[in-house]
PyMOL Python script that loads the backbone (N, CA, C, O; Angstrom):
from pymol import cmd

cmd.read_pdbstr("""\
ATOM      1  N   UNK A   1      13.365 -10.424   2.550  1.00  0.00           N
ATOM      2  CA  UNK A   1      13.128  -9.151   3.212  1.00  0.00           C
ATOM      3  C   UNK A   1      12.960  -9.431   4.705  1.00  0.00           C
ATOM      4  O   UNK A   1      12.492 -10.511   5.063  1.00  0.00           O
ATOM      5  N   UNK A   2      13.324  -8.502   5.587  1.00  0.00           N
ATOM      6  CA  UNK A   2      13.448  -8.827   6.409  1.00  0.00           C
ATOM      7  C   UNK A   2      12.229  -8.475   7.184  1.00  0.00           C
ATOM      8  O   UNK A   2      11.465  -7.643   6.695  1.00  0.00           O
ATOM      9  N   UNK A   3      11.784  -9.361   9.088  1.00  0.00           N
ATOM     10  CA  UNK A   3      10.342  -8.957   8.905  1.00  0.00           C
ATOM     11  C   UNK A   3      10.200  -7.163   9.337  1.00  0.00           C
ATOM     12  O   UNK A   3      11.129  -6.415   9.643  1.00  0.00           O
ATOM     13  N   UNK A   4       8.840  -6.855   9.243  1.00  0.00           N
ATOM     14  CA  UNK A   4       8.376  -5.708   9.693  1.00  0.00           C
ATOM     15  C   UNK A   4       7.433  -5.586  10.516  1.00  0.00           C
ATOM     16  O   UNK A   4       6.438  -6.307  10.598  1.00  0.00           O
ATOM     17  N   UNK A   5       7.849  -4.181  11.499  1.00  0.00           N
ATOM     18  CA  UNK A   5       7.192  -4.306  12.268  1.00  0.00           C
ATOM     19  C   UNK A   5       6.180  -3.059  11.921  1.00  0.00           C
ATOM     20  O   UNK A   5       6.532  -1.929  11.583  1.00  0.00           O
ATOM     21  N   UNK A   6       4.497  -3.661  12.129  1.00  0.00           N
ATOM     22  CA  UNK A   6       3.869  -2.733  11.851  1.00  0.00           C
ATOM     23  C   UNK A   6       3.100  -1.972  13.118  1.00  0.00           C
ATOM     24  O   UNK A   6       2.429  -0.961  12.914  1.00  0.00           O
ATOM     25  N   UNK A   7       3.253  -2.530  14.405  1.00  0.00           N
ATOM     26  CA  UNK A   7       2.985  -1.196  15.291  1.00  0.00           C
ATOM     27  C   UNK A   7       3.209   0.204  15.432  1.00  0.00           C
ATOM     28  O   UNK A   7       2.915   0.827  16.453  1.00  0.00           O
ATOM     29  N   UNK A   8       3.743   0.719  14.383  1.00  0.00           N
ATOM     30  CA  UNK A   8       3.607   2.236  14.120  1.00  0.00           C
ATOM     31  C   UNK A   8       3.284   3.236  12.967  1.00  0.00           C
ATOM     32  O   UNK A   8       3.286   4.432  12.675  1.00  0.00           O
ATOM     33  N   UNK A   9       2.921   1.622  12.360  1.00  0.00           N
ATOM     34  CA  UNK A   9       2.691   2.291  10.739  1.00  0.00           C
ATOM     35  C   UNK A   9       1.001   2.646  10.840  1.00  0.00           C
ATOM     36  O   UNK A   9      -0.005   2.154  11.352  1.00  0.00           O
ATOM     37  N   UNK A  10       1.423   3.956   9.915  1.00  0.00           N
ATOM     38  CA  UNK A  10       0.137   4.883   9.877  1.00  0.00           C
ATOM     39  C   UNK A  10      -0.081   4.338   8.699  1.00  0.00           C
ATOM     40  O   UNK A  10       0.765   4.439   7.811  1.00  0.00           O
ATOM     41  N   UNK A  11      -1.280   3.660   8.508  1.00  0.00           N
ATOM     42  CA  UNK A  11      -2.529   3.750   7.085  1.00  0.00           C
ATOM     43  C   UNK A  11      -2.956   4.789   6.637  1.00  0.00           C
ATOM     44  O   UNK A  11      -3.250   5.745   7.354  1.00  0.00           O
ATOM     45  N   UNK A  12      -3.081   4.774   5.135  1.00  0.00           N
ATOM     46  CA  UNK A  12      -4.073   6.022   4.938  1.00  0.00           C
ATOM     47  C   UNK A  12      -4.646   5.173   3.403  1.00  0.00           C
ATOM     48  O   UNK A  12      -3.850   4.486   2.762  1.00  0.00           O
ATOM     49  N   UNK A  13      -5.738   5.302   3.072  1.00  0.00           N
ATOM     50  CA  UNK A  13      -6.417   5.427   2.004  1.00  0.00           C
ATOM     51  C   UNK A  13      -6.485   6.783   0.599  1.00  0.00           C
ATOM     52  O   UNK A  13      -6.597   7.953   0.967  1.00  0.00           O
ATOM     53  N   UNK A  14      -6.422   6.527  -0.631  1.00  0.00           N
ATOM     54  CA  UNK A  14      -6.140   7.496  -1.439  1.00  0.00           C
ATOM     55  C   UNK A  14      -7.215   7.966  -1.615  1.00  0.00           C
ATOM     56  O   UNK A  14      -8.200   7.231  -1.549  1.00  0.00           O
ATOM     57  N   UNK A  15      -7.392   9.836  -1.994  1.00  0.00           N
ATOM     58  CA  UNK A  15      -8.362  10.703  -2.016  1.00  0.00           C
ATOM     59  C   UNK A  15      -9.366  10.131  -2.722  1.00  0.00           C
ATOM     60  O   UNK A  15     -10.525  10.345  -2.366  1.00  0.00           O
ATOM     61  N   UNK A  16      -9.137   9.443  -3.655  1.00  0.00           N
ATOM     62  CA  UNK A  16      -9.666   8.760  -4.575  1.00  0.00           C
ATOM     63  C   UNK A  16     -10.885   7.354  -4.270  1.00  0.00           C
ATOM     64  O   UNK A  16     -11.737   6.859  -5.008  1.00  0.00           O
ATOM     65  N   UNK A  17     -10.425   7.016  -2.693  1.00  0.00           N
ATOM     66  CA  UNK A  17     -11.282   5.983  -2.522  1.00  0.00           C
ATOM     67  C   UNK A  17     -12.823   6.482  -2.556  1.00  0.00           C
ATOM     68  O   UNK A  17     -12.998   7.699  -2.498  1.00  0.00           O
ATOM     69  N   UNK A  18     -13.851   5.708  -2.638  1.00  0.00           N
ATOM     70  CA  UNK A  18     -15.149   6.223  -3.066  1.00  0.00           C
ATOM     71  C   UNK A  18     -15.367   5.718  -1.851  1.00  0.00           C
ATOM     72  O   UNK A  18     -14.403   5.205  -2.419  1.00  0.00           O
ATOM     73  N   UNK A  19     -15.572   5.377  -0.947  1.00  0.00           N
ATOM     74  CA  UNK A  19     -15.792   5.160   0.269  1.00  0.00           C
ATOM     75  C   UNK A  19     -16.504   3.559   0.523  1.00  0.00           C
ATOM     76  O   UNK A  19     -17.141   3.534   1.576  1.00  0.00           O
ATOM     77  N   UNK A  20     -16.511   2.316  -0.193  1.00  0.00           N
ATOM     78  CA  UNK A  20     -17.702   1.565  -0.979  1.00  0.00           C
ATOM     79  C   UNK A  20     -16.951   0.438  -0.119  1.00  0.00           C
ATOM     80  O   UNK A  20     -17.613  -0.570   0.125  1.00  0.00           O
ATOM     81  N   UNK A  21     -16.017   0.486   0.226  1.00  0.00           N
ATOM     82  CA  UNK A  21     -14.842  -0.730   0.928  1.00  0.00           C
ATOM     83  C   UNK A  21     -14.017  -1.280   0.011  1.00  0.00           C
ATOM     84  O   UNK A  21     -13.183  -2.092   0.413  1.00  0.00           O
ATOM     85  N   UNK A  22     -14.075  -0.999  -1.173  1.00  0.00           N
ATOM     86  CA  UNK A  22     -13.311  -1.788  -1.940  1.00  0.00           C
ATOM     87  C   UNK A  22     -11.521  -0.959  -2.280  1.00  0.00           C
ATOM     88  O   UNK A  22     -11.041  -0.324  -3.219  1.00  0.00           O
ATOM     89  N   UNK A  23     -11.015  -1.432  -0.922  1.00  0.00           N
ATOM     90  CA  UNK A  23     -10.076   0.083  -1.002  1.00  0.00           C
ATOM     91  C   UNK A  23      -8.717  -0.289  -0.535  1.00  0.00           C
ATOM     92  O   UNK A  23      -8.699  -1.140   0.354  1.00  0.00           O
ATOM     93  N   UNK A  24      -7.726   0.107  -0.892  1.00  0.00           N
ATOM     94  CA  UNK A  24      -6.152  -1.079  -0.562  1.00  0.00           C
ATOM     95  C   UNK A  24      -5.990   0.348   0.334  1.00  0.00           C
ATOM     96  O   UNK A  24      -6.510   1.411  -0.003  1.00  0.00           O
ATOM     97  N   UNK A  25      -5.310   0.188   1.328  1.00  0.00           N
ATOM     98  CA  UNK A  25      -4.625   1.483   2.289  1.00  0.00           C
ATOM     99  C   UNK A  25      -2.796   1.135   2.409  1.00  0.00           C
ATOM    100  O   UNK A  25      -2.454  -0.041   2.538  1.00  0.00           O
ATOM    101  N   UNK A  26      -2.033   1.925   2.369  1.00  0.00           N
ATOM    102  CA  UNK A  26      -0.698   2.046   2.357  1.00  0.00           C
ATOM    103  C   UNK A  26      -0.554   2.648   3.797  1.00  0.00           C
ATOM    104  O   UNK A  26      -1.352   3.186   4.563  1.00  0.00           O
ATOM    105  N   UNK A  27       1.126   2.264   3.879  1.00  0.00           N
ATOM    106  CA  UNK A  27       1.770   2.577   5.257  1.00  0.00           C
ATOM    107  C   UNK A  27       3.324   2.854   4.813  1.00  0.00           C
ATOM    108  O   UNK A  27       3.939   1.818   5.068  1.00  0.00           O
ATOM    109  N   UNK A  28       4.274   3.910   4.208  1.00  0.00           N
ATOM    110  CA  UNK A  28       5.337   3.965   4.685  1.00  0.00           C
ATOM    111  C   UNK A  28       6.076   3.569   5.651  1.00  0.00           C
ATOM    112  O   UNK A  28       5.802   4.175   6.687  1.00  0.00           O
ATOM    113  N   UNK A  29       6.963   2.752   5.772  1.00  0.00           N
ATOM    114  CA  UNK A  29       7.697   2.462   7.003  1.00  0.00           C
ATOM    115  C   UNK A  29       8.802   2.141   6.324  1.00  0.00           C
ATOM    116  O   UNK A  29       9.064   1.025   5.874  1.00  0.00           O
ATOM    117  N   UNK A  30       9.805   3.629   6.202  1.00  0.00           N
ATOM    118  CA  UNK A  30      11.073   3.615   5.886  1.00  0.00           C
ATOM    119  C   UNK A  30      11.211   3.423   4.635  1.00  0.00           C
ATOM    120  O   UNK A  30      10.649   4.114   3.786  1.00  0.00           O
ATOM    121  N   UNK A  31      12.514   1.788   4.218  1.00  0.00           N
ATOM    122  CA  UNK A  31      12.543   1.668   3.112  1.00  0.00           C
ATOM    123  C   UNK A  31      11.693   1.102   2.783  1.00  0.00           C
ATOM    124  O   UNK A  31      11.846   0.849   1.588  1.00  0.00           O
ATOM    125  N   UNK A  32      10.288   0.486   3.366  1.00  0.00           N
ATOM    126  CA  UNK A  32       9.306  -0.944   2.760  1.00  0.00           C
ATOM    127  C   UNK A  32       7.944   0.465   2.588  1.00  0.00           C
ATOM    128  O   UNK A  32       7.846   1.536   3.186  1.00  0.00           O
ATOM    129  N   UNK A  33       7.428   0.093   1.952  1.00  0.00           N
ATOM    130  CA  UNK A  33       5.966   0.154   1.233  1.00  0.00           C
ATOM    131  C   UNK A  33       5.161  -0.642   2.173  1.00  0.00           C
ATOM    132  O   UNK A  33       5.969  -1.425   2.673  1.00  0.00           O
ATOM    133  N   UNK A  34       4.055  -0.847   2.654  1.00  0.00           N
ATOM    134  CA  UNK A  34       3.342  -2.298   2.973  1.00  0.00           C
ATOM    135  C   UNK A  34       1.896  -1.505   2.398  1.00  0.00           C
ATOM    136  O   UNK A  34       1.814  -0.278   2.456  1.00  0.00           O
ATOM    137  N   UNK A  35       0.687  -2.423   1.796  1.00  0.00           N
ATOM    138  CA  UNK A  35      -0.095  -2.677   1.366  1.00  0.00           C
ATOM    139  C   UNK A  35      -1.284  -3.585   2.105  1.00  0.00           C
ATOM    140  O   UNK A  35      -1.135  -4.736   2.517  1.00  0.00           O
ATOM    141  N   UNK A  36      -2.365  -2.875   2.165  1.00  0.00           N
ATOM    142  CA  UNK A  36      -3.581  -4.170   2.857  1.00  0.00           C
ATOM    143  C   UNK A  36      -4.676  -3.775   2.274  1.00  0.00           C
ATOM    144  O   UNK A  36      -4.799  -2.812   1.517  1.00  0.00           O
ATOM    145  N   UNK A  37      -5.716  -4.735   2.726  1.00  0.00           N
ATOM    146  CA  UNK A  37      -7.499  -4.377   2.050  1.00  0.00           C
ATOM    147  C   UNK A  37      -7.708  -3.776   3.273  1.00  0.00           C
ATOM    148  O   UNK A  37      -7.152  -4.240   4.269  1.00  0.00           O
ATOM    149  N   UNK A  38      -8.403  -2.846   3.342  1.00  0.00           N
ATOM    150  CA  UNK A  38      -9.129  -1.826   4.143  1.00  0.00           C
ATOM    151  C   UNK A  38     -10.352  -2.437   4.561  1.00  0.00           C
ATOM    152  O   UNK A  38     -11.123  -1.820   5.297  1.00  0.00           O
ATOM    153  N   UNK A  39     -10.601  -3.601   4.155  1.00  0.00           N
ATOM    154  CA  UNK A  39     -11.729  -4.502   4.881  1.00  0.00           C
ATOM    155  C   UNK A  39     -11.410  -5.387   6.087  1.00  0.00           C
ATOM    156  O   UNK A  39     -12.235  -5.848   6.877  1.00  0.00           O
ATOM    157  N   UNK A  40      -9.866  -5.580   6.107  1.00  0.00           N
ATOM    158  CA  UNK A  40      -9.446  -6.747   6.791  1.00  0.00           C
ATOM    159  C   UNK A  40      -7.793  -5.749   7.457  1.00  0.00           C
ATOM    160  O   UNK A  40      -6.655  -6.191   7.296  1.00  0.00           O
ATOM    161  N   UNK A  41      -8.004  -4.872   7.922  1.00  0.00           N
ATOM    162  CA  UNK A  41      -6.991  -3.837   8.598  1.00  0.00           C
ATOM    163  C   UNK A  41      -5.763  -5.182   9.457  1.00  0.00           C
ATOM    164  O   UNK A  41      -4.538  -5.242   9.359  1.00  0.00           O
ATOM    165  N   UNK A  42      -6.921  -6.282  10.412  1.00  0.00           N
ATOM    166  CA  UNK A  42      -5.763  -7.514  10.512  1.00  0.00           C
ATOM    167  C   UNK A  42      -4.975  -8.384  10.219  1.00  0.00           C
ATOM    168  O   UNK A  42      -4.240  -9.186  10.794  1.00  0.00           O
ATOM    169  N   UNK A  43      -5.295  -8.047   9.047  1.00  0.00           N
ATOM    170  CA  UNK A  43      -5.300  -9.225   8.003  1.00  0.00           C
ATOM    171  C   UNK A  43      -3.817  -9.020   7.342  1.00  0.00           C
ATOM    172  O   UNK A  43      -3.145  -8.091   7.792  1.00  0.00           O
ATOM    173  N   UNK A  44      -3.150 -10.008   6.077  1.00  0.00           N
ATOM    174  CA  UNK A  44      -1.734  -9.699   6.018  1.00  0.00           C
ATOM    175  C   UNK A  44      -1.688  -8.684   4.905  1.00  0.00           C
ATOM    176  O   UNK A  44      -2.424  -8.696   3.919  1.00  0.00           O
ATOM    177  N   UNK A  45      -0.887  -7.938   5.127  1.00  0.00           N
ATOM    178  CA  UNK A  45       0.040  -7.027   4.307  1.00  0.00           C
ATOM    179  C   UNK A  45       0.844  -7.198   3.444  1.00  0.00           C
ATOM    180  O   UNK A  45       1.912  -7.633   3.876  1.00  0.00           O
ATOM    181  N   UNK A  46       0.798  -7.041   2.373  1.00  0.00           N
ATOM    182  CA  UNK A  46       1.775  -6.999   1.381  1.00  0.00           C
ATOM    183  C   UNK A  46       2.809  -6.001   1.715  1.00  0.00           C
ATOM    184  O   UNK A  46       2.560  -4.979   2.355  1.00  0.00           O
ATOM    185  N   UNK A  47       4.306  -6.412   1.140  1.00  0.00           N
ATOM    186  CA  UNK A  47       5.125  -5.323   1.235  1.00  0.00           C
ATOM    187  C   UNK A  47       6.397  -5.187   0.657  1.00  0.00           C
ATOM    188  O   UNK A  47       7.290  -6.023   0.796  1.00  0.00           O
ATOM    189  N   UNK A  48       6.511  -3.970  -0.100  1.00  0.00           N
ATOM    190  CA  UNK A  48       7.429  -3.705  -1.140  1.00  0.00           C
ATOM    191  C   UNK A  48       8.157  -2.801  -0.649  1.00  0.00           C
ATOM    192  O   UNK A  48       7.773  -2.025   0.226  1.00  0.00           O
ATOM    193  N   UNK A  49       9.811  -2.808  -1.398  1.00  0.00           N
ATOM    194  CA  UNK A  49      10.792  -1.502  -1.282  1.00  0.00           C
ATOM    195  C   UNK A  49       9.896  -0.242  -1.510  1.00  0.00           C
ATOM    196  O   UNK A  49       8.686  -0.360  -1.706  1.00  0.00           O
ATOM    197  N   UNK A  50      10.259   0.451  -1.491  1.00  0.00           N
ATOM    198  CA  UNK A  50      10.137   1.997  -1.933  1.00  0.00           C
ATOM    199  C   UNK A  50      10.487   2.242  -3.569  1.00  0.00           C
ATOM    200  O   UNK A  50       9.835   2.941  -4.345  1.00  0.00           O
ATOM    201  N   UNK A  51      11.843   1.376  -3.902  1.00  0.00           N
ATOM    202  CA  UNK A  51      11.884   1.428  -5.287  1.00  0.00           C
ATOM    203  C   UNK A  51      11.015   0.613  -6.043  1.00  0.00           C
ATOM    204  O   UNK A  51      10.803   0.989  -7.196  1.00  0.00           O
ATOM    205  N   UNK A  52      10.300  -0.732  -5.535  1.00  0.00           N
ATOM    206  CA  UNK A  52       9.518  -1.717  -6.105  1.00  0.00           C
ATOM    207  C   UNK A  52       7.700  -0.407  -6.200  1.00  0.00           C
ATOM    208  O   UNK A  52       6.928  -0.304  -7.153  1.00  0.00           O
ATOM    209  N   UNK A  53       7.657   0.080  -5.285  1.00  0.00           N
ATOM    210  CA  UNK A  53       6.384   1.001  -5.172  1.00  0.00           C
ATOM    211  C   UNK A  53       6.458   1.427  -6.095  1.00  0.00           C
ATOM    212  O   UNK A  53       5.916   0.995  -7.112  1.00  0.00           O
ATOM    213  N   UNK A  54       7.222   2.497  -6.003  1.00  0.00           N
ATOM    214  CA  UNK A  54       7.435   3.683  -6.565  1.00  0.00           C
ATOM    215  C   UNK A  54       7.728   3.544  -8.564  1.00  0.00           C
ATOM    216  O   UNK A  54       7.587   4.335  -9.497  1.00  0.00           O
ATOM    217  N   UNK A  55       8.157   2.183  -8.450  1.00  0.00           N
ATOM    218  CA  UNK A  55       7.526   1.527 -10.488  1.00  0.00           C
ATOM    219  C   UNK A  55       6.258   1.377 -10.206  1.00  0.00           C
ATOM    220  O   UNK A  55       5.530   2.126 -10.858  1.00  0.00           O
ATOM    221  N   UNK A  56       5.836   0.816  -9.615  1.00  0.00           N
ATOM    222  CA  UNK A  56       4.118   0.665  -9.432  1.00  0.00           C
ATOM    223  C   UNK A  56       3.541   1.403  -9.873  1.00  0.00           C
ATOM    224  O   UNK A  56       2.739   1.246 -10.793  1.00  0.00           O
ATOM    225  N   UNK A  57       3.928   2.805  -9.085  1.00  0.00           N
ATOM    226  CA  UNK A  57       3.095   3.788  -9.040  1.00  0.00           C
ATOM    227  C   UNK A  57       3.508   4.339 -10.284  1.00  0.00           C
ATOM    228  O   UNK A  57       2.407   4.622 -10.756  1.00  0.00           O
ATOM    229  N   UNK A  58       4.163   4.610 -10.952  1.00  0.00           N
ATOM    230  CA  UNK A  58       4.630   5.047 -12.159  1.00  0.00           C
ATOM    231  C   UNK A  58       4.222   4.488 -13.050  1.00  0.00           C
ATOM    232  O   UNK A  58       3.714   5.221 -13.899  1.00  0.00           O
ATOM    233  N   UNK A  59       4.213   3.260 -13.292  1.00  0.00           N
ATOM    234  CA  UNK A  59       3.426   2.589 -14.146  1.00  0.00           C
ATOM    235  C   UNK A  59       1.846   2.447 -13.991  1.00  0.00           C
ATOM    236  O   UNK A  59       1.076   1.956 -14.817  1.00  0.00           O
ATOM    237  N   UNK A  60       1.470   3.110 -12.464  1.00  0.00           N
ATOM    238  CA  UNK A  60      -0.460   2.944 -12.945  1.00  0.00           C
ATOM    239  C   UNK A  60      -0.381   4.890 -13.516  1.00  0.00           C
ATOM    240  O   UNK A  60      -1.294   5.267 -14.251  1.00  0.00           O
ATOM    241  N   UNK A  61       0.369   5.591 -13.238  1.00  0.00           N
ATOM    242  CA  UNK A  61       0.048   6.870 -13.819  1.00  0.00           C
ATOM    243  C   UNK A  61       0.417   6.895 -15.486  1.00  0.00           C
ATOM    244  O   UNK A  61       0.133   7.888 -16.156  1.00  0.00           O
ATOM    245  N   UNK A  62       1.007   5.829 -16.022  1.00  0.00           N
ATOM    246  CA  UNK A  62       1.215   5.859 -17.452  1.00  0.00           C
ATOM    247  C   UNK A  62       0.313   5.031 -17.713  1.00  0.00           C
ATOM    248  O   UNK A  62       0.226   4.674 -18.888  1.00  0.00           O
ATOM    249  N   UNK A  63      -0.415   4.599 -16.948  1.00  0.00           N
ATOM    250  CA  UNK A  63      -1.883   3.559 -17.876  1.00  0.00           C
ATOM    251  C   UNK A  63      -1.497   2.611 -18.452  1.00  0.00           C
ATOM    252  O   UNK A  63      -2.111   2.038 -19.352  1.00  0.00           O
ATOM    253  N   UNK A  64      -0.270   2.271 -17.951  1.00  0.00           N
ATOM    254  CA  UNK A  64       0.388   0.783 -18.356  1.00  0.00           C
ATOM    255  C   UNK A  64      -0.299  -0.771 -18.107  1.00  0.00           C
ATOM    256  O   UNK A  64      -0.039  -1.923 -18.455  1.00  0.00           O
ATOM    257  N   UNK A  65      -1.414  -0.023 -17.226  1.00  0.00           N
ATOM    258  CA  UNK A  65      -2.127  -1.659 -17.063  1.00  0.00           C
ATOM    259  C   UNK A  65      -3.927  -1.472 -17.212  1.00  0.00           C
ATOM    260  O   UNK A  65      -4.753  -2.017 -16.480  1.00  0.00           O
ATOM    261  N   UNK A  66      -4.222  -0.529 -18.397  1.00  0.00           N
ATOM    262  CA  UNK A  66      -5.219  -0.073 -18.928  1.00  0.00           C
ATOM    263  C   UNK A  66      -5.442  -1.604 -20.012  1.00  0.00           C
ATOM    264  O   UNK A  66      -6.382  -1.668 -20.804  1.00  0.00           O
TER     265      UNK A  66
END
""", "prot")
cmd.dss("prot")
cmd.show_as("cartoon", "prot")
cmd.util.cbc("prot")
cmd.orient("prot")
């Protein structure tokens, strides 16, 4: 993958975070996904397609990893 640049990527945290820090925040940027701990905003990023997410996310709404 090729690198990314994250000087414009907006974070956000899900409605869902309880506010406690224990909290991953996402950034759209295009076709990549990127991923971080919300404790360490400098820290490295994970980062997936949009199609690699988007099973993710499909698979935590089917409770596939219950």
């Amino acid at each position: 993958m090729n690198k990314v640049n994250f000087s414009e990527a907006v974070w956000r945290k899900s409605s869902y975070s309880s506010g406690n820090g224990q909290c991953v925040e996402t950034a759209s940027l295009g076709e990549v996904v990127a991923a971080r701990d919300s404790k360490d905003p400098h820290g490295t990023a994970l980062t997936f397609s949009a199609e690699e997410w988007a099973a993710f996310i499909n698979a935590v709404k089917a409770e596939r990893f219950a």
